[in-house]
C-alpha positions in Angstrom: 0.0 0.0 0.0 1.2 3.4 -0.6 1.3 6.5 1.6 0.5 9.8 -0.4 2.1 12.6 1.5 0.6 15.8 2.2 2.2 19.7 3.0 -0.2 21.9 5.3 0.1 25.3 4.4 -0.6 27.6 7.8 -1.8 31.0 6.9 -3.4 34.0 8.3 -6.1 36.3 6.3 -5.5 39.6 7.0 -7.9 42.2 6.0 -8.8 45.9 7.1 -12.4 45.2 7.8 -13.4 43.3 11.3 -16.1 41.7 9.5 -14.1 39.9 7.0 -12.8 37.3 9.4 -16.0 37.1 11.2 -17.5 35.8 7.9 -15.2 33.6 6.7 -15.8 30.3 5.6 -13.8 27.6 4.3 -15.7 27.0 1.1 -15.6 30.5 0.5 -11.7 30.1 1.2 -10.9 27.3 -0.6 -12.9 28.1 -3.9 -10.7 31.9 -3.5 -7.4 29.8 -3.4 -8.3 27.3 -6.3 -9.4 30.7 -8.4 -6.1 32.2 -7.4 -4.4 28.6 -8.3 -6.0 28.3 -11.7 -5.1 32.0 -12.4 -2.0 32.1 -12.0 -0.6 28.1 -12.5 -3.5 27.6 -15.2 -5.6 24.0 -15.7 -2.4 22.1 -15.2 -1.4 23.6 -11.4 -4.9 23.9 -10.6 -5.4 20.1 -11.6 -2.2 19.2 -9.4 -3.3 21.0 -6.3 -6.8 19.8 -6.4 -5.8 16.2 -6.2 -6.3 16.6 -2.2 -6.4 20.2 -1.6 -8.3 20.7 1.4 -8.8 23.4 4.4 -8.5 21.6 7.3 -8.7 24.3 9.7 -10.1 27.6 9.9 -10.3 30.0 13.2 -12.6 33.1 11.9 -11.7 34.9 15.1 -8.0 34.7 14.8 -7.8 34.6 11.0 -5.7 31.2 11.2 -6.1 28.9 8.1 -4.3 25.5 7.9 -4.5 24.0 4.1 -3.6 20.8 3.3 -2.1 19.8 -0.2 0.0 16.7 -1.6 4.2 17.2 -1.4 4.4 17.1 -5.0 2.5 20.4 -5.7 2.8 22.4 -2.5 5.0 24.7 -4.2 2.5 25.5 -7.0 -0.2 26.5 -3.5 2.2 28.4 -1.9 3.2 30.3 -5.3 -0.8 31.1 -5.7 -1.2 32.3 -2.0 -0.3 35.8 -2.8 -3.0 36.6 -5.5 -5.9 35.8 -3.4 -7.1 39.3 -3.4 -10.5 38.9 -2.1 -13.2 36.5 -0.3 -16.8 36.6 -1.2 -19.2 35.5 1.8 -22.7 35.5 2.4 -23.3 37.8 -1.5 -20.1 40.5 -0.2 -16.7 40.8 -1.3 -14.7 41.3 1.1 -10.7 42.6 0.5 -7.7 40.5 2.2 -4.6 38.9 1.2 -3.3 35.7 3.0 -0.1 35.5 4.8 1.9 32.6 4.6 2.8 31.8 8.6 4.6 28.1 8.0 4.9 25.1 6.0 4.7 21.5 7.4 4.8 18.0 7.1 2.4 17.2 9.9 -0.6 19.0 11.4 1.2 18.9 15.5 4.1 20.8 13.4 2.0 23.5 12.1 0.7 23.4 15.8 3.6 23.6 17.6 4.6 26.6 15.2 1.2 28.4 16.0 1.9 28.5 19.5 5.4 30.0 19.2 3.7 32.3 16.6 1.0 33.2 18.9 4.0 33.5 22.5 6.1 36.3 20.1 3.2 38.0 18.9 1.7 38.1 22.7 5.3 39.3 23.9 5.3 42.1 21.2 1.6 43.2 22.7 3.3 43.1 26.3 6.2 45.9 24.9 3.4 48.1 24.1 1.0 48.1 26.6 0.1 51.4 28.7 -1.0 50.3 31.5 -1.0 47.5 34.5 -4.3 46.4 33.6 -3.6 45.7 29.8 0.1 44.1 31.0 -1.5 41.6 33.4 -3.6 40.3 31.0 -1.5 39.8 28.3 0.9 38.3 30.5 -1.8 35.8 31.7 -2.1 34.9 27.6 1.5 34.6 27.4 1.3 32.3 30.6 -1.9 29.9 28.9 0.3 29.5 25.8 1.0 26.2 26.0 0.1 22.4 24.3 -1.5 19.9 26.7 -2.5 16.3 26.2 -5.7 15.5 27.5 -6.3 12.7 29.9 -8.5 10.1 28.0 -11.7 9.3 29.5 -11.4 5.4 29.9 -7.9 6.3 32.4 -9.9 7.9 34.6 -12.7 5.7 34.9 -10.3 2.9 35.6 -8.9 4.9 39.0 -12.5 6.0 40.2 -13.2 2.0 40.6 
């Protein structure tokens, strides 16, 4: 049996309107990135990357976007990323551009990058806060930053009997 490997491709939409990430979805997403694809790669690239392009993840509130795509044509995805302009949602267009955070081999990796992402942009927030208020709450973000396996549910059954 063969294994296909796959690239995930974590970005973040930025946009100047609030309300673009609010309305995000990740059919609007992924049709905007295979437009982007097929516009700039033509029926060939598009045609590579759709062979298991997927978004896997999508957190509207933070603007994080994890795509998945095989290893062969992640190159061809990442090339695209840049002229995806625009995202239309609910009959508006909304403005934005996607920023290309990190490229993995596994989804923990793109996880584990996140999280160091998310310490040094918390520490930058820290440097400019004005008062004691603002500081102690950003340093309790700082302080939750952090990936935790869960207990699974049969282990603690077992030592309750």
């Amino acid at each position: 049996m063969v294994r296909f490997k796959n690239r995930y491709v974590l970005c973040e939409v930025i946009s100047e309107d609030s309300r673009c990430r609010q309305c995000i979805e990740d059919r609007a997403l992924g049709l905007a990135v295979r437009d982007a694809i097929a516009r700039v790669h033509g029926d060939y690239g598009l045609a590579c990357c759709s062979i298991s392009f997927t978004v896997k993840y999508l957190n509207a509130y933070t603007g994080t976007v994890l795509l998945r795509c095989r290893k062969d044509s992640y190159r061809l995805l990442c090339s695209a990323l840049p002229f995806v302009r625009s995202l239309e949602s609910r009959a508006q267009r909304y403005s934005c551009f996607l920023n290309t955070l990190h490229v993995g081999g596994t989804i923990r990796t793109c996880q584990k990058f996140l999280i160091q992402y998310n310490r040094t942009q918390l520490l930058r927030l820290l440097q400019n806060c004005t008062n004691e208020e603002e500081r102690q709450c950003v340093q309790k973000s700082l302080l939750s930053c952090s990936l935790t396996e869960e207990q699974s549910q049969s282990g603690d059954e077992e030592e309750e009997d």
